[in-house]
Each structure stands twice: as structure tokens, then as C-alpha cells.
Biotite code that builds the C-alpha atoms (Angstrom):
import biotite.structure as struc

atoms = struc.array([
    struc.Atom([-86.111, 50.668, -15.866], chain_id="A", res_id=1, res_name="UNK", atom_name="CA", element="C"),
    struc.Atom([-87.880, 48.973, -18.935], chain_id="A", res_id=2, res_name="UNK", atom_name="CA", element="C"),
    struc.Atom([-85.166, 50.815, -21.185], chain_id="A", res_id=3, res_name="UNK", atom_name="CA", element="C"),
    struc.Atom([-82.405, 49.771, -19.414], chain_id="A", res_id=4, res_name="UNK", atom_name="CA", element="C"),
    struc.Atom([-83.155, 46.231, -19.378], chain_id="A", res_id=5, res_name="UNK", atom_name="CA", element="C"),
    struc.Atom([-83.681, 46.645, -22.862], chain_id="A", res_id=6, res_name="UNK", atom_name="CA", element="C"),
    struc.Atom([-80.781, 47.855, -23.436], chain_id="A", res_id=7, res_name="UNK", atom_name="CA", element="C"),
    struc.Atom([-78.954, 45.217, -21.467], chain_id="A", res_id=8, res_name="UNK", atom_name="CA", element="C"),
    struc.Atom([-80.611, 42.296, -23.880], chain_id="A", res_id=9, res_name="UNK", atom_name="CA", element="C"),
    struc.Atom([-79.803, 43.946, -26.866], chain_id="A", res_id=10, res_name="UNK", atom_name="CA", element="C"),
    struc.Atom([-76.324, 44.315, -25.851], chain_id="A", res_id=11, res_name="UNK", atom_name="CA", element="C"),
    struc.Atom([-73.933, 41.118, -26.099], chain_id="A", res_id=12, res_name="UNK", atom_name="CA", element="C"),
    struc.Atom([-70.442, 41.345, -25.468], chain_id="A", res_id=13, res_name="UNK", atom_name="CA", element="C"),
    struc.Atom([-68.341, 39.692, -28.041], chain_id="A", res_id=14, res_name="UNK", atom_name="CA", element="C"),
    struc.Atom([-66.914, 36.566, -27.174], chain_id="A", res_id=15, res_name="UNK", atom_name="CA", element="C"),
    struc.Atom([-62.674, 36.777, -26.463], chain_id="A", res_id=16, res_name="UNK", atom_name="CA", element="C"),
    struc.Atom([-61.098, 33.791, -26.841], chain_id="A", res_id=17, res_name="UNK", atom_name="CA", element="C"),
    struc.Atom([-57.841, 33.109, -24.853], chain_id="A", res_id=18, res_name="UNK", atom_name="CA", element="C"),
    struc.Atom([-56.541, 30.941, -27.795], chain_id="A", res_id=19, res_name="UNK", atom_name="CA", element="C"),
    struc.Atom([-57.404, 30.762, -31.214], chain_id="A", res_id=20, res_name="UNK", atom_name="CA", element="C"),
    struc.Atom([-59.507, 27.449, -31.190], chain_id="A", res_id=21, res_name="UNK", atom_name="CA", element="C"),
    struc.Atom([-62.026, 26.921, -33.552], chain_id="A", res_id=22, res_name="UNK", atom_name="CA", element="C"),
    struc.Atom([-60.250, 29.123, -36.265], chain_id="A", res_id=23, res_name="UNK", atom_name="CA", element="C"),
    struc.Atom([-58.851, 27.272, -39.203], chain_id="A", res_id=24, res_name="UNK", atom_name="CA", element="C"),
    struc.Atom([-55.505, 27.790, -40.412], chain_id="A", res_id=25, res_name="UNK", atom_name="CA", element="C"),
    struc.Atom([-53.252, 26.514, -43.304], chain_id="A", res_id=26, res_name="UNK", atom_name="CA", element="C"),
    struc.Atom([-50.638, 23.895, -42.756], chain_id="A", res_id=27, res_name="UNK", atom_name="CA", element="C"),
    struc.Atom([-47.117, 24.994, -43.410], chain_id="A", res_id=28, res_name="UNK", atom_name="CA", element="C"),
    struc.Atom([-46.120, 21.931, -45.619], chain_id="A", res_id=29, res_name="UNK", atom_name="CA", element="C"),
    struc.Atom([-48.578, 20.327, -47.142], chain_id="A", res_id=30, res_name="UNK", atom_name="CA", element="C"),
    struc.Atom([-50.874, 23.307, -47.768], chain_id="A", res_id=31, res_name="UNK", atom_name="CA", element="C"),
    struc.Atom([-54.041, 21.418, -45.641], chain_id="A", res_id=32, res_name="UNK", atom_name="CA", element="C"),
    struc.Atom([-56.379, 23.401, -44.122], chain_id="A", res_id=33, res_name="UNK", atom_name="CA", element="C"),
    struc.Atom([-57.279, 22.064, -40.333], chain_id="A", res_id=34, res_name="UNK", atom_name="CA", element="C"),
    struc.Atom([-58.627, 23.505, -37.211], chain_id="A", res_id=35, res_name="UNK", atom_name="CA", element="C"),
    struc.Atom([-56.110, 22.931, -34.295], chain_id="A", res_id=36, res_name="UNK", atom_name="CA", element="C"),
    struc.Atom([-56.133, 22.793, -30.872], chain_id="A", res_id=37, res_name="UNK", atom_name="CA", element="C"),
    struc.Atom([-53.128, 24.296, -28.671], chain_id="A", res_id=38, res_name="UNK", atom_name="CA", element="C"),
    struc.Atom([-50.420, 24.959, -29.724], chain_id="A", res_id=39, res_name="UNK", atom_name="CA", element="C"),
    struc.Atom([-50.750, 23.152, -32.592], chain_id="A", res_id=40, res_name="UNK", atom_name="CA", element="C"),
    struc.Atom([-49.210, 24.371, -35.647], chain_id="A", res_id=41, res_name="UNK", atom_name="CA", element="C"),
    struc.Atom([-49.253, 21.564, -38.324], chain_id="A", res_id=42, res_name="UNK", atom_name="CA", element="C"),
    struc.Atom([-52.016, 19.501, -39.177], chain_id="A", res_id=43, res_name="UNK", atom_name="CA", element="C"),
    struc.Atom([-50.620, 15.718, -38.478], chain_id="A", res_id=44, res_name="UNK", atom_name="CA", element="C"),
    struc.Atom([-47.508, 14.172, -36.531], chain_id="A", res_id=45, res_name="UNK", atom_name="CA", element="C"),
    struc.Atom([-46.311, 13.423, -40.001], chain_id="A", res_id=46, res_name="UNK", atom_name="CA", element="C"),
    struc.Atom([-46.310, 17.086, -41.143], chain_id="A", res_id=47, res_name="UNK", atom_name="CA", element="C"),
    struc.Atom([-44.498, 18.207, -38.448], chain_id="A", res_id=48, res_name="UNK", atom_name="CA", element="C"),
    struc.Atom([-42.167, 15.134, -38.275], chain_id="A", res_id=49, res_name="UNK", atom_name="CA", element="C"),
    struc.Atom([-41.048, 16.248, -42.249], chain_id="A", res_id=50, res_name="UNK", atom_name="CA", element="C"),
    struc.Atom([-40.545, 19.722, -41.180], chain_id="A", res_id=51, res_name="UNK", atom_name="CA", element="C"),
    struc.Atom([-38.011, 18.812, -38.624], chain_id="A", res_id=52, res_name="UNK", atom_name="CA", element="C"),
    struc.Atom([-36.542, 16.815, -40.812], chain_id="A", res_id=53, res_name="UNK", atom_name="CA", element="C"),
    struc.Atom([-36.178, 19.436, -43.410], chain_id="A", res_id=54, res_name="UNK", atom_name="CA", element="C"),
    struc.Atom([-35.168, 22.407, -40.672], chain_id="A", res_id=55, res_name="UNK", atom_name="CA", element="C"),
    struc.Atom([-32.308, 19.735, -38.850], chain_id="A", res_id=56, res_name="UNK", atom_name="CA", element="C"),
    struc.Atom([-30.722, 18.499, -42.723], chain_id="A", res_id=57, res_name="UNK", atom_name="CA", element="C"),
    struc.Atom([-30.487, 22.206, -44.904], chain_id="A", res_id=58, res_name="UNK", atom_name="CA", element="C"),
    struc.Atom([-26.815, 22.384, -43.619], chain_id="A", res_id=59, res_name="UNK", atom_name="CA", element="C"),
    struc.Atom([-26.079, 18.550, -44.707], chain_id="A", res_id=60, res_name="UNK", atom_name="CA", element="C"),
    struc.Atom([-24.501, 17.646, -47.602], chain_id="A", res_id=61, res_name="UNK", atom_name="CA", element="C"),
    struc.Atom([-25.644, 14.409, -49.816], chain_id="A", res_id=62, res_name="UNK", atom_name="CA", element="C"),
    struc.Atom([-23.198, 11.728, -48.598], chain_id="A", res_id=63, res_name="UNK", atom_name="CA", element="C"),
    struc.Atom([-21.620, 10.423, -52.142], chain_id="A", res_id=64, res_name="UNK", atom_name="CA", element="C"),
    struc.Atom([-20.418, 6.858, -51.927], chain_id="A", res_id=65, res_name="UNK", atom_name="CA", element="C"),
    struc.Atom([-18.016, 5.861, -54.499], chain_id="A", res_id=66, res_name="UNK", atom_name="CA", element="C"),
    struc.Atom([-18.068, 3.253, -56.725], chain_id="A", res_id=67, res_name="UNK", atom_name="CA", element="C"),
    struc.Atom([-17.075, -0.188, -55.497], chain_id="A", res_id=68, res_name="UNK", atom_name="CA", element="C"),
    struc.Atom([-13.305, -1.838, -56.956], chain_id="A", res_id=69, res_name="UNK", atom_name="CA", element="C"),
    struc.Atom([-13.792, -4.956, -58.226], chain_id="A", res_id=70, res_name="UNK", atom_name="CA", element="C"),
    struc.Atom([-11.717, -7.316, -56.481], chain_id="A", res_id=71, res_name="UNK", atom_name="CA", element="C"),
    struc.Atom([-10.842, -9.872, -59.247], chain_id="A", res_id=72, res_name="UNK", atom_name="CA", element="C"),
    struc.Atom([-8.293, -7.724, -60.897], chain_id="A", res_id=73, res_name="UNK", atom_name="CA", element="C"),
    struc.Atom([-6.295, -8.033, -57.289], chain_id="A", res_id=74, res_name="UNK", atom_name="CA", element="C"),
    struc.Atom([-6.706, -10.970, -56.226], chain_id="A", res_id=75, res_name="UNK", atom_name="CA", element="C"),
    struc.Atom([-4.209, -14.009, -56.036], chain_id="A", res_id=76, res_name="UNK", atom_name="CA", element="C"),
    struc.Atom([-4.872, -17.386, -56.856], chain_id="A", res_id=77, res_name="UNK", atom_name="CA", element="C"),
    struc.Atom([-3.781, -20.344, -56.886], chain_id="A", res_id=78, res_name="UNK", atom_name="CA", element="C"),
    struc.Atom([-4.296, -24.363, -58.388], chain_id="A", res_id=79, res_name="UNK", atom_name="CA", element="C"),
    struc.Atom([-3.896, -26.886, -56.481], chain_id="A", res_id=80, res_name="UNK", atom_name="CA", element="C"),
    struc.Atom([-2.981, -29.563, -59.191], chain_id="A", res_id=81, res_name="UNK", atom_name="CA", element="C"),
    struc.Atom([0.252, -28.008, -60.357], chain_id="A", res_id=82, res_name="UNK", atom_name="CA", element="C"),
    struc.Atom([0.689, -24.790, -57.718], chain_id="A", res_id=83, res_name="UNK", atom_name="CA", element="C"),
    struc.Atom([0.931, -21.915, -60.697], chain_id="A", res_id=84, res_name="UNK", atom_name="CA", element="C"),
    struc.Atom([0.015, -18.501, -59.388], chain_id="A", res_id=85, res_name="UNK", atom_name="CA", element="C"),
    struc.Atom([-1.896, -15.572, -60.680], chain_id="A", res_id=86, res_name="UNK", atom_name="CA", element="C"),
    struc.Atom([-3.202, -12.405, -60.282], chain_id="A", res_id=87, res_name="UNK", atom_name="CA", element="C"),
    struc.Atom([-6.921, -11.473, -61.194], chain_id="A", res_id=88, res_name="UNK", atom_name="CA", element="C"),
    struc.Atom([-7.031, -15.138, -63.713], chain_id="A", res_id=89, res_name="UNK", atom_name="CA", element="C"),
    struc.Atom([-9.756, -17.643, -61.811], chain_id="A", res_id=90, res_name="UNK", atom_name="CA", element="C"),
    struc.Atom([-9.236, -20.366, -64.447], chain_id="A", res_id=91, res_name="UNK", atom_name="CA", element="C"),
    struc.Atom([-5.559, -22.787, -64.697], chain_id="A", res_id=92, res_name="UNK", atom_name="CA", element="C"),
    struc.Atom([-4.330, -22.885, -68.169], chain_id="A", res_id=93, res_name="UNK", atom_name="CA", element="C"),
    struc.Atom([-1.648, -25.280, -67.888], chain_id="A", res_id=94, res_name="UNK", atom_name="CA", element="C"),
    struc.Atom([-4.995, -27.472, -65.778], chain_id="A", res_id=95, res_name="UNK", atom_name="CA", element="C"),
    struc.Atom([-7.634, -26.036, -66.599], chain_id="A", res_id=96, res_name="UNK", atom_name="CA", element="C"),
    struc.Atom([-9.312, -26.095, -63.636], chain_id="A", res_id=97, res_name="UNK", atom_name="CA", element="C"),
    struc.Atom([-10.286, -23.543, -60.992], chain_id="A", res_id=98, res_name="UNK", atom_name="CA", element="C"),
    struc.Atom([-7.793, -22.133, -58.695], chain_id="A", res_id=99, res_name="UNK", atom_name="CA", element="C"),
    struc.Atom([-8.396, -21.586, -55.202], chain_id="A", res_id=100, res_name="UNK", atom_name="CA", element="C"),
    struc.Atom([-8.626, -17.627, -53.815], chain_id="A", res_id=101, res_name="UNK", atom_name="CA", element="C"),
    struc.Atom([-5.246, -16.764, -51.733], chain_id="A", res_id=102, res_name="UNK", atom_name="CA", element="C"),
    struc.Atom([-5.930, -13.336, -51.231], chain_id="A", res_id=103, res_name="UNK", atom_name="CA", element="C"),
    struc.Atom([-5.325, -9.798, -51.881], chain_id="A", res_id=104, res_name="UNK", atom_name="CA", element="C"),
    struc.Atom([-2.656, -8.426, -53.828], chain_id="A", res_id=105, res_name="UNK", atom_name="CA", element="C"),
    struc.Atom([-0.576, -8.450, -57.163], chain_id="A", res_id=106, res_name="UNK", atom_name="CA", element="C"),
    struc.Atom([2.507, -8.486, -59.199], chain_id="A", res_id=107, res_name="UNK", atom_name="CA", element="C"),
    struc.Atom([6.111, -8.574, -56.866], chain_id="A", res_id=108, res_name="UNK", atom_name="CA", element="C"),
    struc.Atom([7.724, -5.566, -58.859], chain_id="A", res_id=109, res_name="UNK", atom_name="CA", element="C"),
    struc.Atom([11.380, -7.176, -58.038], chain_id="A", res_id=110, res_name="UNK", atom_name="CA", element="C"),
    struc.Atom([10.152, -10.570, -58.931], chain_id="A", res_id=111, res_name="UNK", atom_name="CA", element="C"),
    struc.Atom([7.382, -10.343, -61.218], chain_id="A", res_id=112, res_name="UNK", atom_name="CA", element="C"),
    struc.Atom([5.078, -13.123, -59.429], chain_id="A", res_id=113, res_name="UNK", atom_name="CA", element="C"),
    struc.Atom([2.110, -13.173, -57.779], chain_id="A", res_id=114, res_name="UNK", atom_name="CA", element="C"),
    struc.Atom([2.202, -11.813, -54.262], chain_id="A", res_id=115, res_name="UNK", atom_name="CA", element="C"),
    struc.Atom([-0.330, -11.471, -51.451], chain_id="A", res_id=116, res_name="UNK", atom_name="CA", element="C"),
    struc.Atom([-0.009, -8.799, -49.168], chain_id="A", res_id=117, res_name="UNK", atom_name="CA", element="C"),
    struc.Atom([-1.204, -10.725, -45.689], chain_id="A", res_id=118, res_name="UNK", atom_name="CA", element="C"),
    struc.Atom([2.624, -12.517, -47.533], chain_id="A", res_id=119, res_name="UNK", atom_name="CA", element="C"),
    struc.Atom([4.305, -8.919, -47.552], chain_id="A", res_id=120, res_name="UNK", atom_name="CA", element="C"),
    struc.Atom([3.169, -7.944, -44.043], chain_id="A", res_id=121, res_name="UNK", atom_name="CA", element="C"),
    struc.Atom([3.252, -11.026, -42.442], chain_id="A", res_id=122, res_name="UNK", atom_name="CA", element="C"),
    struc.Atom([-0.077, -10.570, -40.905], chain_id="A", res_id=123, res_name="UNK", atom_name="CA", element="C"),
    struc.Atom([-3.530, -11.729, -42.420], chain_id="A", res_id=124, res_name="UNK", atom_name="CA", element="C"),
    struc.Atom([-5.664, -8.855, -44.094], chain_id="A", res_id=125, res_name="UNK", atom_name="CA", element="C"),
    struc.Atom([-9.630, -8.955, -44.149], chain_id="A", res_id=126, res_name="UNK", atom_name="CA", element="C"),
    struc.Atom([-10.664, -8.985, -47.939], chain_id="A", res_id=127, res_name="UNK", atom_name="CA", element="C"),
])
């Protein structure tokens, strides 16, 4: 009887764990070790916040946006003092003032003058 309660104290039964709590593992993206709890498979909200962003965009393409036109170059306008036209010129030379901005547009190919095109259409166009 002494033996087998001998036995039975030198005998202890390893420890299962259900989970793996307590063991340390290696974050995915930034490489940190932690110790985590769960489920838990990244180290911080922010690590695993970049690596959905990083799973959902590998298909995407970078969105190229072209170069803006400059609008000067196709623009009409016009003085007020003595009512000369022109496309893409800001300053009067016969007055050498300012002109005022018409709008969009350029050079009547039957005509040769400055046209608009809210003129052409007959309809006002957002610049």
C-alpha cells in the first residue's frame, strides 16, 4: 500500500491543454513575437487590419490618373471695352486690359473666330 501511494505521487499526468494558450507564436506581418489568446492569430488589430488589406487589394490594379489639361489654351474671352474675342489670350491688346472668361471652346473652323461651345450647342456647359 506504501508503494502504491508512492507511486501515485511520483506520477503526474502531463497537463493537455484544449487550446494553445500560453505558447508564444510569431506574428505573420510584422515578425512580433506575442502570446495570444483564442483564436488569435496576429498580434494587434492593426496587424491584422494590414493583412486584410493586403489579401482584399493583390488583384487591384494602381488607379493612374492622368494629367490635368490646362484650360487657358481653350478658353474664350472676351473685353468689355471694345468686345474683341479670343481664344486662350487673358490680356486685350487693342485695350489692354483684362478680358472677362466666356467659356469653353476655340477657333470656328468655317469662320476663324472665337467660339464657345455652350454657343455651338445651345445649352450651357460646366467648365
Amino acid at each position: 500500500m506504501n508503494l502504491e501511494h508512492k507511486r501515485d505521487a511520483d506520477f503526474v499526468e502531463p497537463i493537455t491543454a484544449l487550446r494553445h494558450d500560453g505558447v508564444t507564436m510569431t506574428c505573420p506581418l510584422c515578425q512580433q513575437v506575442f502570446v495570444p489568446s483564442g483564436r488569435k492569430k496576429y498580434c494587434s488589430n492593426a496587424c491584422r487590419s494590414a493583412a486584410y488589406r493586403r489579401r482584399r487589394d493583390v488583384g487591384r490594379t494602381a488607379l493612374t490618373v492622368p494629367k490635368s489639361v490646362p484650360r487657358r489654351p481653350i478658353t474664350v474671352y472676351e473685353c468689355d471695352g471694345c468686345g474683341v474675342r479670343t481664344t486662350g489670350e487673358q490680356r486685350c491688346e487693342t485695350c489692354g486690359i483684362f478680358m472677362r472668361k466666356v467659356g469653353l471652346g476655340g477657333q470656328c473652323p468655317h469662320c476663324d473666330e472665337p467660339v464657345t461651345v455652350s454657343e455651338l450647342l445651345g445649352q450651357e456647359v460646366p467648365a
